[in-house]
N, C-alpha and C positions, 0 to 999 in steps of 0.2 A: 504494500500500500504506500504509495508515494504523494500522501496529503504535505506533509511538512512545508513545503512552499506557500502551499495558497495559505494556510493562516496566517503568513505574515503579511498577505493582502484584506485580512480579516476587520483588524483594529478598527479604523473608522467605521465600517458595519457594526460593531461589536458595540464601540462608543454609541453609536446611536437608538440600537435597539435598548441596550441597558438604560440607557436616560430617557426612552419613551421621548426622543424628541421626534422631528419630524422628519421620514426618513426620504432621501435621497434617490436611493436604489430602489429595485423593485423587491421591496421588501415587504414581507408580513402576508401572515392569513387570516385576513378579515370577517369577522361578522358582518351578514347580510345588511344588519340596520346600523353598521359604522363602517359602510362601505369606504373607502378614499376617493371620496369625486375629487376634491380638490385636487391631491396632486397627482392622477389621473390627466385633469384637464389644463395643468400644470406642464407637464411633462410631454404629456403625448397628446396632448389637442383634444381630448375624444370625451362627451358627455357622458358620464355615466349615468341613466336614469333612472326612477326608482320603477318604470315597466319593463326594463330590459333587465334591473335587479331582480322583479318580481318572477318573471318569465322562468330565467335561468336559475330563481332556487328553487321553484316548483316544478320544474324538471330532475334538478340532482335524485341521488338516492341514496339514502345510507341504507347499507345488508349487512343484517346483523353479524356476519364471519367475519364482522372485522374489512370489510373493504369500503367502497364506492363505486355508483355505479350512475346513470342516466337514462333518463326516457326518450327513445329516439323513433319514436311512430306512433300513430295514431289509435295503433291497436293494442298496448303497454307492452311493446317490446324494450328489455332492458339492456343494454351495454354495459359491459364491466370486465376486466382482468381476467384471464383464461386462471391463474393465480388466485383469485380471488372465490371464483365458480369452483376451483379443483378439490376445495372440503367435500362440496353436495358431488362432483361429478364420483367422488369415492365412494360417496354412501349410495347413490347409484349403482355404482361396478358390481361386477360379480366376478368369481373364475372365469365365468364365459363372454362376460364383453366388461374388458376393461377401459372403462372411456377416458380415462388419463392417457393412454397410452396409444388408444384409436381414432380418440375424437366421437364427436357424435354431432346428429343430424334430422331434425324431423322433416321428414320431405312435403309432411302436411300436420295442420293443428291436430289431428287426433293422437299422432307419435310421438308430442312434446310430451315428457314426460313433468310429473307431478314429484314436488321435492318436499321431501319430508318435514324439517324444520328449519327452513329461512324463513326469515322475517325482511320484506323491505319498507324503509321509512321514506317519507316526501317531507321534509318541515314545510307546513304551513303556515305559523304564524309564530312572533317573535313578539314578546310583551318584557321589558325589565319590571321586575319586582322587587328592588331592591331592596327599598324601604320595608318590602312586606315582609320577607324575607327577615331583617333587621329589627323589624317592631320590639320584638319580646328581647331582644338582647338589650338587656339592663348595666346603667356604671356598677361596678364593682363586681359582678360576673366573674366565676374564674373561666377556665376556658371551657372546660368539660360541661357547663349552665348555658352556657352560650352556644356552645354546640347542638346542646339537646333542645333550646328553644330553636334556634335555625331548622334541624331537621324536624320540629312538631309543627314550624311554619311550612317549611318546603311539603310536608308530608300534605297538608292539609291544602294549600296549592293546588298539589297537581289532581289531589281528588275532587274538588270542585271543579277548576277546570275540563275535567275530563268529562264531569256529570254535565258539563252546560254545555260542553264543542261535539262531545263523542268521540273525541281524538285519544292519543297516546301524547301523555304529558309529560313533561318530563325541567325539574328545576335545574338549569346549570350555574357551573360555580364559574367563574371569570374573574380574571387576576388574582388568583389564589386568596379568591372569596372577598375582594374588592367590589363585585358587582355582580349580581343574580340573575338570568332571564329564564323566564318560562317558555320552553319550546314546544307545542303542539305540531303534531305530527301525523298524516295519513299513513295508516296502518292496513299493510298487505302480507298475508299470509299464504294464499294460495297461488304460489308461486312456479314457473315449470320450465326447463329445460328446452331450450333450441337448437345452440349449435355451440359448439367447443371443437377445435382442431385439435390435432395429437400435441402428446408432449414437448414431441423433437422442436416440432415448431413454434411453441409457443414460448416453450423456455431453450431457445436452440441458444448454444453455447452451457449451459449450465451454471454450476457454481462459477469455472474459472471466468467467467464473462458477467457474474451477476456484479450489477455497482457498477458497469466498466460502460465506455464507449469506445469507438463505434459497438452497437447491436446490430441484431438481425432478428427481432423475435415478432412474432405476431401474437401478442398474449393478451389473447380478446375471446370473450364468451357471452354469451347470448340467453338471455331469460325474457319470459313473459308474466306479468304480471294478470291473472284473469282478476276477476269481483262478479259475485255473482254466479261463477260458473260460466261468464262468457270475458272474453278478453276485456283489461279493463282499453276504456278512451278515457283518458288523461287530458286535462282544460289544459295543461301545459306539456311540450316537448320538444326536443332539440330538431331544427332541422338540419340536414346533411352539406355542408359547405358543397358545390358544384366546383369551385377551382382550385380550393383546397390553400396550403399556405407559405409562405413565400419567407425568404432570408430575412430580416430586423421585424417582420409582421408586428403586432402585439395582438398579445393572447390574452385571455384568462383561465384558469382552472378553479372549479364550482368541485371538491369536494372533501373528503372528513378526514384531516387531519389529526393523529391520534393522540400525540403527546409532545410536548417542549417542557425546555425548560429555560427557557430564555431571560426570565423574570425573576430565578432564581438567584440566592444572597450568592456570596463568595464564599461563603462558609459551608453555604448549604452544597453548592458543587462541588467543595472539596468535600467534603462527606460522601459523595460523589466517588471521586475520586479514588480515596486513599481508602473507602468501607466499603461500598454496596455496587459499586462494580468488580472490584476483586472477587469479591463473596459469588455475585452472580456470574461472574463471567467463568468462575469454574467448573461450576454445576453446567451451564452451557456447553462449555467444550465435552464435557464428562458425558454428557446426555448425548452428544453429537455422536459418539464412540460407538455407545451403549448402541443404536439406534442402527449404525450401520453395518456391526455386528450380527444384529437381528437380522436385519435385511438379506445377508449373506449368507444366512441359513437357506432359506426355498426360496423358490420363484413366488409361492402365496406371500409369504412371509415382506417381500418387498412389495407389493403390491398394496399394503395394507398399512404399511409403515412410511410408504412412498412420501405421504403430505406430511405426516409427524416431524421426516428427517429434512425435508426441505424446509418445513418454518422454520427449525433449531439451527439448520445451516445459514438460513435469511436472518435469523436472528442472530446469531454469532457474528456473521456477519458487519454486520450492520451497528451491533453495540462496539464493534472490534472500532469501528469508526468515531462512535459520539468519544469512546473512553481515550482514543489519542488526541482528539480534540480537548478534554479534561484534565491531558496530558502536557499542552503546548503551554508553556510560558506566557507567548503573545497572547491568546486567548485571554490568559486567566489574566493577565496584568493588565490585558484592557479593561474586564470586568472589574476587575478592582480600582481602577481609575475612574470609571463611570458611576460607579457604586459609592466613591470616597465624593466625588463631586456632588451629587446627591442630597448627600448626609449634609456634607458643610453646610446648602442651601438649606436643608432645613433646621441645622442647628444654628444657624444666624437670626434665624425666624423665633422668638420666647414661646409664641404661642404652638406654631408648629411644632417645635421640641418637646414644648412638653404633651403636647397630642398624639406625635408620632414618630418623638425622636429615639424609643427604643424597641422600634420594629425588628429591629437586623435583630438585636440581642434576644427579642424571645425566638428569634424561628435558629437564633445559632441555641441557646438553650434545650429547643425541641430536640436539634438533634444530636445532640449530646446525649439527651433521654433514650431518645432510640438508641443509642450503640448500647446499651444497658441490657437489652434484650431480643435486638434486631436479630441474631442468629437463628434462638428459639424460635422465634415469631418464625423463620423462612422453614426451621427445621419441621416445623409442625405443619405447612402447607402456607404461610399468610395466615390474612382473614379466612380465605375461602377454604382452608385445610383442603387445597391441593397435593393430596400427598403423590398422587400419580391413577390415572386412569379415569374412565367415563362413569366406571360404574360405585366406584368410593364417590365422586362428586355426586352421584343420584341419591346414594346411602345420606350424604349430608345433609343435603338439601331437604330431602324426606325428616331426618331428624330435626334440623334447626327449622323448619317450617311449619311444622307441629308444633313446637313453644312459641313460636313466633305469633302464629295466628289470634293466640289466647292472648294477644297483648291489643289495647290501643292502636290502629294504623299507625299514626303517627310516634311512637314509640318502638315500633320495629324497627329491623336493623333493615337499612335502604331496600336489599334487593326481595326483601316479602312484602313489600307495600301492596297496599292492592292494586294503585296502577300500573306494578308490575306484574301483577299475577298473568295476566295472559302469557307475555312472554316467556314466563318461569315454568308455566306448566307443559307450553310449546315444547320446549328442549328435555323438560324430564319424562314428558309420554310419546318422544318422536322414535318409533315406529324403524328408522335408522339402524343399521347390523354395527351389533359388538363386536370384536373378535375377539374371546378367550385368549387368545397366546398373544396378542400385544397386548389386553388387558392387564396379564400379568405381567409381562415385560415392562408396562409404564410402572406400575405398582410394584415392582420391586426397585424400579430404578428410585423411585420414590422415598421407600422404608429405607434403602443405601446410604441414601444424604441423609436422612433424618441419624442414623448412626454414626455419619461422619462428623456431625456437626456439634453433635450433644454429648456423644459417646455412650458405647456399648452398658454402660453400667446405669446410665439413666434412668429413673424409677418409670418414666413414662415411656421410654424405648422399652423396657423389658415388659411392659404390660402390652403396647402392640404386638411384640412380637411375640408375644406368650412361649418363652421358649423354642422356637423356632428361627433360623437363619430370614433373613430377608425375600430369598427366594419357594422356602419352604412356605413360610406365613403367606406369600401375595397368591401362589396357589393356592392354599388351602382357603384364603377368602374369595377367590374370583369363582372356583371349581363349587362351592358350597354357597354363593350368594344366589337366588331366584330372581335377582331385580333384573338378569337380560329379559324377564318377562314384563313387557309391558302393563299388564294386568296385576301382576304383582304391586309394580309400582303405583296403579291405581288404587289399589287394596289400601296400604299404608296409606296413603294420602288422605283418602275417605274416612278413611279410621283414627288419625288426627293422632295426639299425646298416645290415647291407651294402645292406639296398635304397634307404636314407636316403642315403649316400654315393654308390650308384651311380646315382639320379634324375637325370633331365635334366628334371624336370619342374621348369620355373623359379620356381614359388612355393615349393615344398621346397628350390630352391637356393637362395633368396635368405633362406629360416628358418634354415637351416642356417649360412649365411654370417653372419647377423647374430647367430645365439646366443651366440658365446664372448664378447660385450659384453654382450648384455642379461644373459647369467646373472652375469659380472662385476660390474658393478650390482645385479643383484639379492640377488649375497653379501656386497657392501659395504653395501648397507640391512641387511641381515637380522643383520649381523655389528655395524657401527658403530652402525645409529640402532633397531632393532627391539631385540636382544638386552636391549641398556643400559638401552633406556627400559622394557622390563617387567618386568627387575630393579629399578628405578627404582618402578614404579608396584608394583611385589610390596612395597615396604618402604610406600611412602604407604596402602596397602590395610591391612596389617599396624599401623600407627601409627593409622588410623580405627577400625579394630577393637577395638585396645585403649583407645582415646579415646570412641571410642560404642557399643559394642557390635555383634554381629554382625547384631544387623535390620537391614542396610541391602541395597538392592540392586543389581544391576550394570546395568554400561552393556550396553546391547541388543546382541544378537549371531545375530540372527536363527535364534534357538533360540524354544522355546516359550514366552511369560510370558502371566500374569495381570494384568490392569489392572482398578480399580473405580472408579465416582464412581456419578451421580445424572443423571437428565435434568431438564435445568436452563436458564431461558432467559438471557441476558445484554443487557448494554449495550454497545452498538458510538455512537461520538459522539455521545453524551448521550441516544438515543434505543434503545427495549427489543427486544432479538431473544425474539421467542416461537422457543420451543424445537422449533413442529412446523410441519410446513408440509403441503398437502391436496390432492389431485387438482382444484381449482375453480383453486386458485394456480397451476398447472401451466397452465393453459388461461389465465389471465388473464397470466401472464408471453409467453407465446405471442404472446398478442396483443398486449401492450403495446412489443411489438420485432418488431413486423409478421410474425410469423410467418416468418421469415427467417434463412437458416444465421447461428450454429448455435443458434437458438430457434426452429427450422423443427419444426413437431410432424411426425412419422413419419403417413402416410395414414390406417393404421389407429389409431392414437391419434386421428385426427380425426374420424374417424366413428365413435370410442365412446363420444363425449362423451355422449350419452344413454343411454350402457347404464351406464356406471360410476358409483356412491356417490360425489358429488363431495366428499365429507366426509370419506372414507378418508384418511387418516395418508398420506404420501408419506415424507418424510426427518425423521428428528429429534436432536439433539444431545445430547450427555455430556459429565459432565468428565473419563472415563476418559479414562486417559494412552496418548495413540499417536502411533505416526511412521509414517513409510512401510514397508513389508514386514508394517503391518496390515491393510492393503486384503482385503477378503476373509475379516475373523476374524470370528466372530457376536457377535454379542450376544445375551447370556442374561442370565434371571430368577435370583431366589434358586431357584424350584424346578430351574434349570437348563434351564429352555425357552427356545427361542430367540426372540426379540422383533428382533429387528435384524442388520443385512450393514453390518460398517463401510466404508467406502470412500473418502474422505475426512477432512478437519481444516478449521477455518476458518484465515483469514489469519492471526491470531492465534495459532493454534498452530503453528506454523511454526516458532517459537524454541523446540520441546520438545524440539529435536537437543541444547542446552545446558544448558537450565534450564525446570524444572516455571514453569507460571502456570496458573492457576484461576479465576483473574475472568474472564476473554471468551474463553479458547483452549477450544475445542472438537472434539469427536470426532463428524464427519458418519456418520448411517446411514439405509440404507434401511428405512422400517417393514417391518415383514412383513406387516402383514394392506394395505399396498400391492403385496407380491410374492405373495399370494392373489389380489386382486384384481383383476389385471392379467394375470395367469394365466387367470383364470377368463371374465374380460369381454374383455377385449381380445385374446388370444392364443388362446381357446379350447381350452387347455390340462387340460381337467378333471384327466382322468387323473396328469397329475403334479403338479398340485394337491392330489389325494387322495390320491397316495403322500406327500406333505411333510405333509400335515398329520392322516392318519391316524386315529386314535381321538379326537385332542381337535376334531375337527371344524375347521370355518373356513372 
């Protein structure tokens, strides 16, 4: 990884996102209702208006797997990352058609297949509550008072809301809980499969090429949204760029970015730094092992693990990036210069000091607290006592779901509200194939760390594992658990507390057995280092605001934002990246790595070398600002047409988890008139070629 250079073109981006002043670059992912017209129409001439805002965020989509995606026809077909699609196209698969590996295709609606549990979201409307939010927080409050009124406010929020719109509501936090908005949401469940190309193609090149430019992927997948039982029509959706897009264009990208930390103290990033990325980054690597090991056993055996070892790869990956960024000197000293300038402003100010001049010290405090127990806390799964596998997370959910219900809504812990209950029950009665032997596989990798981290003599490791090795126990609970039955799972749900207590089913008893810890833990975070530090970061938010004004924007929260830049080529080690790459480059990277996983061309890619426009546009780059939970968002023109599928960042952008850069970090996407054209020549896809791209032809 050859970042080192660009962060020393970092600093000024660095400087200015940490001072919330007004940025320069095409920087930031904005909230819909703090869109940047101004220097938008500053910069590049172009009106942003609130009908082409409106337009374009009622088209995005957020799917629940953690991607982005968009509405691109009339009849709710959705676009999104072949990457994004490949969780459902697995629970799809079988031994006999494996659709990661083959692709898939309905040649008519009745063959679109039906996907067990995704969820896709539309936000519809965007309200700040902040104040409401804020009511019940009273002076002298410690943090853990303040918290519990916030979440009895947020709690009670989204269920009103929900009871007056019918939507999916949901309160988010902003600037690490400087600002609240309520985001309503269309809610779609029955969801179904269209088209997904093979793997080769989609992720051609593999690991050694993922993060890298030039590409060659086409990592684009196809769903339908029905309502009703008939396809839904959508008041809003993207239409299909006809000429597609051109060298300095400006672009934007409409989708859900998942996390930053851009807004973060100096303290808190070393924390960062020197604790909780060590800690995870070796459990990462460790898993990554575990993982390919297994795969190496059967042909089943990889087939099944295929997605698990790809996210841990994409995530090793990827943090392997943010953490040499957390690493670089430049970085950090520009933060600390930004962050010290800050402070001064508001310790010159009596009043501001004393309202918010010891923000830094309670979130450097918080996390002080956390290193106290931050080990246990991961040992034990987090909050969610992830210890490993699908079917312990059903077992817990089943248990802490059961105490939960018997409380107050607005007193439950977030994810049993009852504005979440639909989604909650979605994933724990979805219908989706287990598989026993990476069951036990996740779950023993699971019980391993918890040993390694706690040690073997731990009163609470030796109760898991009941005398049993690691791999002995995750058998004998995955081989003895009933919850692969969906009806099982329903059973306990129905039956609430008494059926949770009277289980013999041994992965309920051992969830059950382990909760009064992990929730212990997890009211000692929420209480000690969460509460503090958002009160903490609620005055640092408040102290930027009155020092820069309110254009500034928040750390990503995989809610909806807007990103802008230009397609733009750069310099990687003294030598020029062109900004577009072409279906000739595809076939000559092919060859120049002997045509061999994973630069093995897909069959029918091989034999359309002669039918395809070798000059077609394949992937091309931006400076729009993205991270991961972008995968999947479009890219669109000023008319609002779509021109590109993001799916990727180069290597370089990889430090946008902390800090903006503009000179070489890039935003990877798929052309479209490559997703025309490969459609059309290679797939033989007419038909849903000419519903994408409609009246503007293509």
């Amino acid at each position: 990884m050859n970042s080192t250079p660009t962060h020393r073109f970092v600093l000024a981006a660095v400087l200015c996102s940490a001072l919330g002043a007004l940025a320069h670059a095409d920087e930031g992912m904005w909230p819909f209702n703090r869109a940047p017209k101004q220097q938008i129409q500053a910069k590049y001439g172009f009106d942003l208006t609130d009908t082409w805002l409106e337009h374009v965020q009622k088209s995005a989509v957020r799917i629940s797997s953690g991607g982005s995606g968009s509405l691109v026809s009339p009849t709710g077909l959705v676009m999104t990352n072949h990457h994004v699609g490949s969780d459902m196209l697995e629970k799809l698969s079988t031994k006999e058609h494996d659709y990661i590996a083959s692709g898939f295709h309905a040649a008519t609606p009745a063959e679109e297949i039906q996907c067990p549990d995704i969820e896709m979201h539309v936000l519809w409307t965007i309200e700040d509550v902040t104040d409401k939010v804020l009511a019940g927080v009273k002076p002298g409050m410690s943090g853990a008072e303040a918290n519990a009124a916030k979440r009895t406010a947020r709690g009670q929020l989204e269920k009103d809301a929900k009871e007056k719109s019918g939507l999916h509501c949901e309160t988010v936090e902003l600037y690490q809980g400087g600002r609240y908005h309520l985001y309503s949401y269309k809610r779609y469940t029955d969801v179904r499969l269209v088209m997904a190309p093979e793997k080769g193609i989609a992720f051609f090149g593999g690991d050694p090429d993922n993060f890298e430019f030039p590409r060659f992927d086409l990592d684009m997948c196809f769903f339908r949204i029905y309502e009703g039982g008939k396809p839904l029509h959508p008041e809003h959706y993207l239409r299909w760029s006809k000429n597609g897009v051109r060298d300095n264009d400006l672009v934007f990208v409409a989708g859900h970015p998942g996390r930053t930390e851009r807004l973060f103290t100096t303290e808190h990033l070393e924390y960062m730094r020197d604790f909780s990325y060590p800690l995870s980054m070796r459990t990462i690597w460790r898993r990554e092992v575990q993982l390919a090991t297994f795969m190496g056993r059967s042909e089943e055996n990889r087939r099944i693990a295929e997605g698990d070892y790809f996210g841990i790869q994409n995530t090793r990956k990827a943090r392997t990036g943010i953490f040499a960024g957390l690493m670089d000197p430049a970085i950090m000293d520009a933060k600390f210069a930004a962050e010290k300038k800050l402070r001064a402003a508001v310790d010159a100010n009596p009043e501001w000091k004393k309202q918010w001049g010891d923000g830094w010290d309670m979130v450097s405090r918080a996390r002080s607290t956390n290193r106290e127990f931050a080990v246990r806390y991961a040992a034990l799964g987090g909050g969610g006592m992830g210890l490993g596998g699908q079917l312990f997370g059903k077992a817990v959910t089943l248990a802490r779901l059961a105490a939960e219900k018997e409380k107050p809504n607005g007193e439950r812990l977030r994810e049993f509200r009852d504005t979440n209950m639909e989604p909650l029950k979605l994933q724990l009665f979805s219908p989706a194939p287990i598989y026993t032997e990476l069951e036990v596989e996740n779950l023993t990798a699971g019980l391993q760390n918890m040993v390694e981290l706690v040690g073997g003599n731990d009163a609470t490791v030796k109760m898991v594992l009941s005398g049993k090795s690691p791999r002995a126990r995750a058998e004998e609970l995955v081989l003895g658990t009933k919850l692969l039955d969906v009806a099982e799972r329903q059973r306990v749900f129905d039956g609430g507390l008494d059926a949770v207590k009277a289980s013999k089913d041994p992965m309920i008893q051992l969830a059950a057995a382990l909760d009064p810890e992990a929730r212990a833990l997890r009211k000692r975070f929420e209480d000690e280092v969460d509460a503090p530090e958002k009160l903490g970061y609620a005055k640092i938010a408040a102290a930027s605001f009155a020092v820069n004004g309110e254009n500034q924007y928040p750390d990503a929260t995989f809610t909806l934002r807007l990103s802008y830049g230009t397609v733009k080529s750069y310099t990687e080690n003294g030598k020029p990246v062109a900004p577009f790459t072409n279906f000739a480059g595809l076939y000559e990277r092919a060859d120049e790595r002997g045509n061999k996983v994973p630069f093995e061309l897909p069959s029918r890619w091989a034999k359309a070398k002669e039918l395809v426009n070798l000059n077609t546009p394949f992937n091309f780059v931006s400076t729009c600002d993205i991270i991961g939970g972008n995968s999947g968002s479009p890219v669109v023109d000023k008319a609002g047409d779509v021109v590109g599928l993001i799916f990727d960042g180069n290597i370089q952008s990889l430090v946008l988890d902390i800090a903006y850069e503009e000179k070489e970090a890039r935003a990877v996407s798929v052309d479209t008139r490559a997703i025309i054209e490969s459609l059309r020549k290679v797939y033989g896809c007419n038909a849903l070629a000419d519903e994408i791209v409609g009246k503007n032809g293509g």
